[in-house]
N, C-alpha and C positions, 0 to 999 in steps of 0.2 A: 123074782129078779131075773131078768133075761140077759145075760152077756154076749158082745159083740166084741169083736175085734178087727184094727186095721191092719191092712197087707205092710207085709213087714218090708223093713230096705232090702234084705238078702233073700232070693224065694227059695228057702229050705223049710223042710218038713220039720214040725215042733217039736219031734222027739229027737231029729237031728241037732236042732238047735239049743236046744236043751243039754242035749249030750258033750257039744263040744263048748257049750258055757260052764258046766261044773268038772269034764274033763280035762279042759284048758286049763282051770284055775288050780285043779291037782296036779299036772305038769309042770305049771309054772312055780309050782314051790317045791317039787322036787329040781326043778333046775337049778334051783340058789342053793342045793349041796354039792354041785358038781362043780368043775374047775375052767374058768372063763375064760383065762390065759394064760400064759407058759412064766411070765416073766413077773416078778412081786414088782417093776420098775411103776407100776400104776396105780396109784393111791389105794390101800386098803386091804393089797394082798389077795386077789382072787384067786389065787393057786392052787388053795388046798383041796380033795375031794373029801365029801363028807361034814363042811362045818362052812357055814357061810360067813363071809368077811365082807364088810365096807357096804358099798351098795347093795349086794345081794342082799340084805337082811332089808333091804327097802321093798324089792321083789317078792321076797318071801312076807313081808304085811300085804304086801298090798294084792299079791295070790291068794295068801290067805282069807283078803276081805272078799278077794272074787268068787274063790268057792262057797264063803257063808251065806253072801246072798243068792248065789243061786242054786242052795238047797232050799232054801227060803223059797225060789220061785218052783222047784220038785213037788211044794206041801209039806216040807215033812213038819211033823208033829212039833213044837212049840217056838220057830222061828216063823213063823206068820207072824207077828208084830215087831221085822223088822222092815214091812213093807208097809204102813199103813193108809197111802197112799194110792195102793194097788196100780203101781207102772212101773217099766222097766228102765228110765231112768237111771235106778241108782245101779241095774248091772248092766248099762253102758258105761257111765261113768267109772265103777271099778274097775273095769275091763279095761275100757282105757287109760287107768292111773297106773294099771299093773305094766302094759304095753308104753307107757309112755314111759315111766322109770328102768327100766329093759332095755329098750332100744337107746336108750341115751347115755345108760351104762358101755353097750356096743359099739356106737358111735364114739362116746371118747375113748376107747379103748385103741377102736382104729387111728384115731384123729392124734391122740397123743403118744400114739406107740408105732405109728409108722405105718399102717396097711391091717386092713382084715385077716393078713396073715397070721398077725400074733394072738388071735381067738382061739381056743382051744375045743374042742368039737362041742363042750358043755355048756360055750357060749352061745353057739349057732342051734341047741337044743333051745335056752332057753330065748332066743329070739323065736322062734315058732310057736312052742308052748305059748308066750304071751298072746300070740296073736290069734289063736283059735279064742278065746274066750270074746275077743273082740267081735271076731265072725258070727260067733252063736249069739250076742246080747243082741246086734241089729239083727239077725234072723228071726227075733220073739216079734212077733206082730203085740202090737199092745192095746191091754185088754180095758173096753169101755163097759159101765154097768146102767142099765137104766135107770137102777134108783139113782145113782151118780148124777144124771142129769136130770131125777125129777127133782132131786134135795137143791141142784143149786137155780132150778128155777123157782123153787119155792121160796128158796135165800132171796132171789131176787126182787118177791113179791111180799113177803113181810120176813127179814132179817132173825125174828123174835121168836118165828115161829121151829127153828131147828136147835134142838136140844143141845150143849155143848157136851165133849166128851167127858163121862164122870172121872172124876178123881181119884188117884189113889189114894190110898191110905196117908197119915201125915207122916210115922215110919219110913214107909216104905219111899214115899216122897223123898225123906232128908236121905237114905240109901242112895238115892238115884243122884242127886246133887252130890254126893260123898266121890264117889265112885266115879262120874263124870269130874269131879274136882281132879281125883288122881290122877286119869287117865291124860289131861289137859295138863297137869306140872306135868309128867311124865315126859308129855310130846314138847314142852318148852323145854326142858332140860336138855333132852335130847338136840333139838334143833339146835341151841345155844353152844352144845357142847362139840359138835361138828368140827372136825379137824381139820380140815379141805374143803376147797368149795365144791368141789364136785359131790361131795357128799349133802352140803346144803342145799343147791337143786336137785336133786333126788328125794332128798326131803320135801322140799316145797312141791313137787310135783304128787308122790305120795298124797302130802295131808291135802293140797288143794282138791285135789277130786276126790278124796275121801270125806272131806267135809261137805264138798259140792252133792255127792252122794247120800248123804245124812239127810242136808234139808232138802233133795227129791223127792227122798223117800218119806219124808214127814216125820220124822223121829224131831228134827229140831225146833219143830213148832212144838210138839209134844213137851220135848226138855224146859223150854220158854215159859211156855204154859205155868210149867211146875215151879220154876223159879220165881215166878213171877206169886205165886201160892206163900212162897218160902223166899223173900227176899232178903228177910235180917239173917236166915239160918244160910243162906246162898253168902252174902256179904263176908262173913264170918267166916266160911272157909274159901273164900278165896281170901282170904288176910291169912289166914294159917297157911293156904299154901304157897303165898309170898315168904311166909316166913320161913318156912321148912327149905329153901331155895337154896339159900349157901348152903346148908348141911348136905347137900348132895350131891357139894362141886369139891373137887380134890386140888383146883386151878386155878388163884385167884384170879387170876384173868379172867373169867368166866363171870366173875362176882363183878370185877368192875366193868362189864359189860351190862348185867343187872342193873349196879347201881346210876349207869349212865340212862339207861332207857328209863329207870323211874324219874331220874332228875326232869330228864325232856318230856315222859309222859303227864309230871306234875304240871308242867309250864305248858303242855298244850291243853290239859284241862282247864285252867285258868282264860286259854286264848275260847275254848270252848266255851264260856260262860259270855265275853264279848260277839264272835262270831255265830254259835250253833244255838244260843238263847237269847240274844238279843239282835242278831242279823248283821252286826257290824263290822265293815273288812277293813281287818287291822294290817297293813302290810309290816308294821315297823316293831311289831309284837316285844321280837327277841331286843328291844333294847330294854327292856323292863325286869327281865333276866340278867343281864348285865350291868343297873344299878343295883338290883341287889347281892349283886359279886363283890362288883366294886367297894360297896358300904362295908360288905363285911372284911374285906381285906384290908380295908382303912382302919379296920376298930378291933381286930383280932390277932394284934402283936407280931407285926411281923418289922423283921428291923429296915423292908425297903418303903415301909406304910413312908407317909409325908406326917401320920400321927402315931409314929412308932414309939411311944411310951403309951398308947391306948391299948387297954386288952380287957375288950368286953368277954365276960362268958357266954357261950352259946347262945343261949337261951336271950341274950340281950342284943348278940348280934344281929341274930334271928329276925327279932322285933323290928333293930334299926332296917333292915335289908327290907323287909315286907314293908316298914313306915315309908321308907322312902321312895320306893317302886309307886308306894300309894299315891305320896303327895306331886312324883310326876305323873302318874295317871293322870290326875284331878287338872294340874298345871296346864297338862298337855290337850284334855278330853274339855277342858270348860270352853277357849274357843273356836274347836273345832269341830265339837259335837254337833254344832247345828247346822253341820253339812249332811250331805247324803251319798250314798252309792259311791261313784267312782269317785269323785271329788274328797271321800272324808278316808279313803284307800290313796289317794295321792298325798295327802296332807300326813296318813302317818308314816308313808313310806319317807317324806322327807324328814318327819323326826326322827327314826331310826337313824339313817346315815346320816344325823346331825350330830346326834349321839356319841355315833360310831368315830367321827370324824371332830367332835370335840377333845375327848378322852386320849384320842392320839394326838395330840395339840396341847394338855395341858401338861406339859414337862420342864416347866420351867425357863424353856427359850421362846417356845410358840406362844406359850400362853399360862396360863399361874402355874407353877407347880403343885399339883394334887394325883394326880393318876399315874406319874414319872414315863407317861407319852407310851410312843410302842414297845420300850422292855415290860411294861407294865409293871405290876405289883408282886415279885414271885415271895419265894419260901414263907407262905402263911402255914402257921404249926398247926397240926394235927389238933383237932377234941380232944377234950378231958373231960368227961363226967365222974366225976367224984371218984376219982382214982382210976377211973376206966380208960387207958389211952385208946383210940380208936385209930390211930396210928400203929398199932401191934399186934399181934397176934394173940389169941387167946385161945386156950382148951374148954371148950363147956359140951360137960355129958359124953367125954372122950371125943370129939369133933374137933378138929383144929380152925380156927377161924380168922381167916387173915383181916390183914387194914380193909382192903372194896367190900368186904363182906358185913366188917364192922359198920362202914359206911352204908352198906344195902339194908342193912337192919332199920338204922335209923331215918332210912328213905322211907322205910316202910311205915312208918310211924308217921313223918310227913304226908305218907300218901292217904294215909285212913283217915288225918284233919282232913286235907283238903277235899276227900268225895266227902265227910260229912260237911262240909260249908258250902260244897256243890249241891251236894241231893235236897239239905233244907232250902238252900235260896232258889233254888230250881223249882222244888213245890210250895212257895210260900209264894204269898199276893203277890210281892215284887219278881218273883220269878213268871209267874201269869203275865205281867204287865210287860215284860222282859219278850216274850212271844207275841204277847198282840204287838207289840210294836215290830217285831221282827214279819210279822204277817200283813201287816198297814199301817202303817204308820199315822195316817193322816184318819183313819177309822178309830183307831186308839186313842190317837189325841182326841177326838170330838165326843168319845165316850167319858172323857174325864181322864184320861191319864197323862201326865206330866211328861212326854216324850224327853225333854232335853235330861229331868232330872233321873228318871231312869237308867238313861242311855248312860251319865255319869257315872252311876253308881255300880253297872256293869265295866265299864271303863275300869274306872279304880279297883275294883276290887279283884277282877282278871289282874291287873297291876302285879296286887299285894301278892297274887297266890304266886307268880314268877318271881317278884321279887324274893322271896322267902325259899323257892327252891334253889334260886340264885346265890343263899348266904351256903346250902351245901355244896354247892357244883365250885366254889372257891374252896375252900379246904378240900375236898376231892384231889383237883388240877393241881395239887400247890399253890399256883400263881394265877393271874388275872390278865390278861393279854385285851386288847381294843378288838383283834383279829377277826374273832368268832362270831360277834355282833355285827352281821351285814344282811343284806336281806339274800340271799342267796348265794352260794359256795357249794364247794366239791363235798364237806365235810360237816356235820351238824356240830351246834345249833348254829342254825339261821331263821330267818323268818318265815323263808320259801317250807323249807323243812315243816315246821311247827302247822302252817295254814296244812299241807301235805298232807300231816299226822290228822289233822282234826277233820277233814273235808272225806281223806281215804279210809278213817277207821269208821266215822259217824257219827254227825252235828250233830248235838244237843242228847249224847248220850255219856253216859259214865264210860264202860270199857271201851268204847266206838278210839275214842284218841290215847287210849293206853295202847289199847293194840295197834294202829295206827305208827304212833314212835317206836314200839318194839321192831316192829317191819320197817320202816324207814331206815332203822338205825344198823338192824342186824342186816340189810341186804349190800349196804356199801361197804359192811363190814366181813363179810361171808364172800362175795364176790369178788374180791383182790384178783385170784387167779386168770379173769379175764382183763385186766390191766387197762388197755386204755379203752377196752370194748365194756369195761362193767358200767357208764353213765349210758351207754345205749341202752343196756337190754336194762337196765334201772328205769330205762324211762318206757320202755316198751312195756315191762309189768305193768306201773302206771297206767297206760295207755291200755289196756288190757283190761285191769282193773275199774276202770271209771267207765269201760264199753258196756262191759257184763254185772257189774255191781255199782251204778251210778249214785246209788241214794248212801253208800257205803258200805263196807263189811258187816258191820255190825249199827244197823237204821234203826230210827224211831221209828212208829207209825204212821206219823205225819209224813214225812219225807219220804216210804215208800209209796204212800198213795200221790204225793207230787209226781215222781217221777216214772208213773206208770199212768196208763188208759185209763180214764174213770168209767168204771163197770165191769173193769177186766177184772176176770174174776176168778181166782184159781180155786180146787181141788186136792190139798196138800194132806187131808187128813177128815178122812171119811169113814176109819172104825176106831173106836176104842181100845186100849190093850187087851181086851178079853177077846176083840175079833167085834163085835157089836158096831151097826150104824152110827155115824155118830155126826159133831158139826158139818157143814161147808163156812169153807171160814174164805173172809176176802184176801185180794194180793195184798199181801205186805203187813196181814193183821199176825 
């Protein structure tokens, strides 16, 4: 094997370069013990020497990742397989996640405190610190191998002929899933628990090129791989570590921030099942959401209902909210299914604000009394399961567990029906039929498939899943407002939102629009402090977002190979964990 390398951006000698990429990254985490200003007046208390507070503990990960991978790039002895992509990607990327959390801590330090005067010398150490590791990652000239390019001219010539990397053990497999489970509650928890926004950009800056850093370096095709080996055992503890979620929040405010983003990432799976599996753009989504609000505030005793002696149990309101979300799907999707493209995107956009615009009209003067117009429907009482209020607090296991928490639980339980009526319909013939149509529609039809009545059947049943997270998201709020169901607002749900959640996290996968709503929901929510600047830089992420990750956060296969070159062919992971040759695998496999 003959190695080459190209001239690097900075022309410094490789032992130089070297030196101040693993020197930096030890600078940079002893500067997050030293004291960055004089005055505790700046969120987080930087003051003390010796123990780091607020940002700095974001410094200090994110030094700490810069020094690991570049012993990594030293050789030393059993971190080589945290490169297995052999380029220095991922220690620019650290370098820069370290640099960028750093200087922005610097920056509002001067920005909110009145002048670079208020830094304290241990701030201006660790602005420098940061920045040598940056110097040294562009100084690595990066290194090409010829087997490198003979394996993926080989890929090019028969695919079949390049061994994939062997497996590990099935153990040591569900360890690696286990461990990566942890690590990922760990960083939700944390991120959610964020007490200032300045602390959640920091964060977001952190994990964004720490992850970005991951799949350079080919670990996260690795991880994929494994999951994808182990998806009932993967499944199974991401449901355990939704559920361990409130046990490790002391705030319930934190829970009902949980229980919101399950609600909305329930109802964007649903929109996922119409838009990422069957191709159809629903703009009026979230009214589907909002009958099944509606229905359950009508049947769930509440004494402002219009049938305030009805009081279904749960479980029947449930039914009612998901039936009737159905039976408008079907109402709504019979004739307008047999539009296309922009036209059947116009068509629901006007049912939504007809909806929207109904419901505030039926109050008795405008139009029948049923929804009691814009005070809407409030004080719908709390669940009861069988003695359980879900309105209170409970101790289980010495954990204290308040009402959003009680609520989060039983989200959770929603959420595990609806991926299992996702994932079966998704892999069954009518989920196939679901994709060709979404791929050609007029190919499909001439194969035999029923375009209209497919297209229904996704319709309605995206419906049922909204309507039914719809009868929780009412007992939640207390009350039922017209307000929230529009296609667009400052505040979720809306439609805008929902398509957002499903398009930003990635069509036609499961975690693609959970994570998706959690980001939508947590960044208007984390971003306050910028006030009337947070819809900007909210849409600039966005905009960001959909530059460098157009197929989604989290893509199917399909969708990556759309939205890149055909033949473009990356190199993401060319040894095995033991260090052995191993696939060239395609962009976006």
């Amino acid at each position: 094997m003959t190695d080459t390398t190209t001239r690097a951006l900075i022309p410094l000698p490789l032992a130089a370069a070297r030196a101040l990429l693993l020197g930096g990254g030890i600078a940079t985490i002893v500067s997050a013990f030293l004291a960055w200003t004089w005055t505790s007046e700046f969120p987080g208390d930087l003051t003390i020497t010796g123990y780091p507070g607020g940002l700095q503990w974001l410094t200090l990960i994110a030094g700490a990742l810069t020094t690991v991978f570049a012993l990594s790039a030293y050789g030393v002895p059993g971190l080589g397989w945290l490169i297995p992509a052999r380029n220095n990607a991922p220690l620019v990327l650290t370098a820069i996640g370290a640099f960028g959390v750093t200087w922005y801590t610097i920056i509002s330090i001067a920005a909110e405190l009145g002048g670079l005067a208020n830094l304290e010398p241990g701030g201006w150490v660790a602005a420098i610190a940061s920045l040598l590791p940056v110097i040294g990652a562009f100084a690595l000239p990066e290194p090409h191998t010829e087997s490198t390019k003979d394996n993926l001219k080989a890929y090019i010539a028969k695919p079949d002929t390049i061994p994939a990397p062997a497996p590990l053990s099935p153990w040591l497999e569900r360890a690696v899933i286990t461990v990566g489970t942890i690590i990922g509650l760990a960083v939700f928890t944390y991120g959610i628990d964020t007490e200032y926004g300045e602390l959640f950009v920091g964060f977001l800056i952190v994990v964004v090129f720490a992850v970005w850093a991951l799949h350079t370096a080919g670990l996260m095709d690795r991880f994929s791989r494994i999951v994808a080996h182990n998806r009932s055992f993967t499944l199974a503890m991401g449901f355990a570590a939704a559920i361990a979620f409130p046990f490790t929040q002391t705030d319930d405010h934190y829970a009902n921030i949980g229980v919101n983003i399950l609600i909305f990432g329930t109802v964007a799976l649903g929109l996922n099942i119409v838009v990422g599996l069957a191709g159809l753009l629903d703009l009026g989504y979230v009214a589907f959401l909002g009958v099944g609000a509606y229905t359950a505030a009508l049947v769930s005793g509440s004494e402002f209902s219009r049938f305030s002696g009805v009081h279904f149990p749960f479980w029947a309101a449930a039914l009612a909210g998901a039936a009737a979300s159905l039976i408008f799907g079907v109402l709504i999707g019979a004739p307008t299914l047999r539009l296309r493209g922009d036209y059947l995107a116009i068509v629901t956009l006007g049912f939504g604000e007809i909806f929207r615009i109904a419901v505030n009209n039926m109050d008795g003067e405008s139009g029948p009394d049923i929804t009691n117009g814009p005070n809407g429907i409030p004080s719908i009482p709390d669940l009861n399961f069988f003695g359980f209020n879900l309105g209170e607090a409970h101790d289980i296991a010495g954990f204290t567990i308040g009402r959003f928490a009680n609520y989060y639980l039983l989200m959770v339980l929603i959420m595990a029906l609806v991926v299992l009526v996702y994932t079966r319909a998704a892999d069954s013939r009518i989920g196939r039929s679901w994709i060709a149509i979404r791929e050609d529609e007029t190919a499909a039809t001439a194969m035999g498939i029923n375009g209209f009545r497919v297209k229904l059947i996704a319709f309605a049943l995206g419906a049922a899943l909204a309507g039914l997270a719809g009868t929780v998201s009412a007992h939640v709020t207390y009350s039922v407002v017209p307000t929230p169901y529009q296609f667009a607002g400052s505040t979720p749900p809306n439609s805008a939102f929902l398509l957002a959640a499903v398009v930003l996290g990635g069509m036609g996968t499961v975690a693609g629009p959970i994570l998706g709503a959690a980001l939508l929901y947590l960044l208007p929510e984390k971003l306050v402090f910028l006030q009337d600047k947070s819809l900007l830089a909210f849409g600039i992420a966005l905009i960001l977002l959909m530059r460098f990750r157009p197929e989604g956060i989290i893509a199917n296969r399909r969708r990556q190979l759309e939205f890149h070159e055909t033949g473009q062919l990356d190199v993401p992971d060319t040894t095995t964990l033991s260090g052995e040759p191993a696939a060239v695998t395609k962009a976006g496999a």
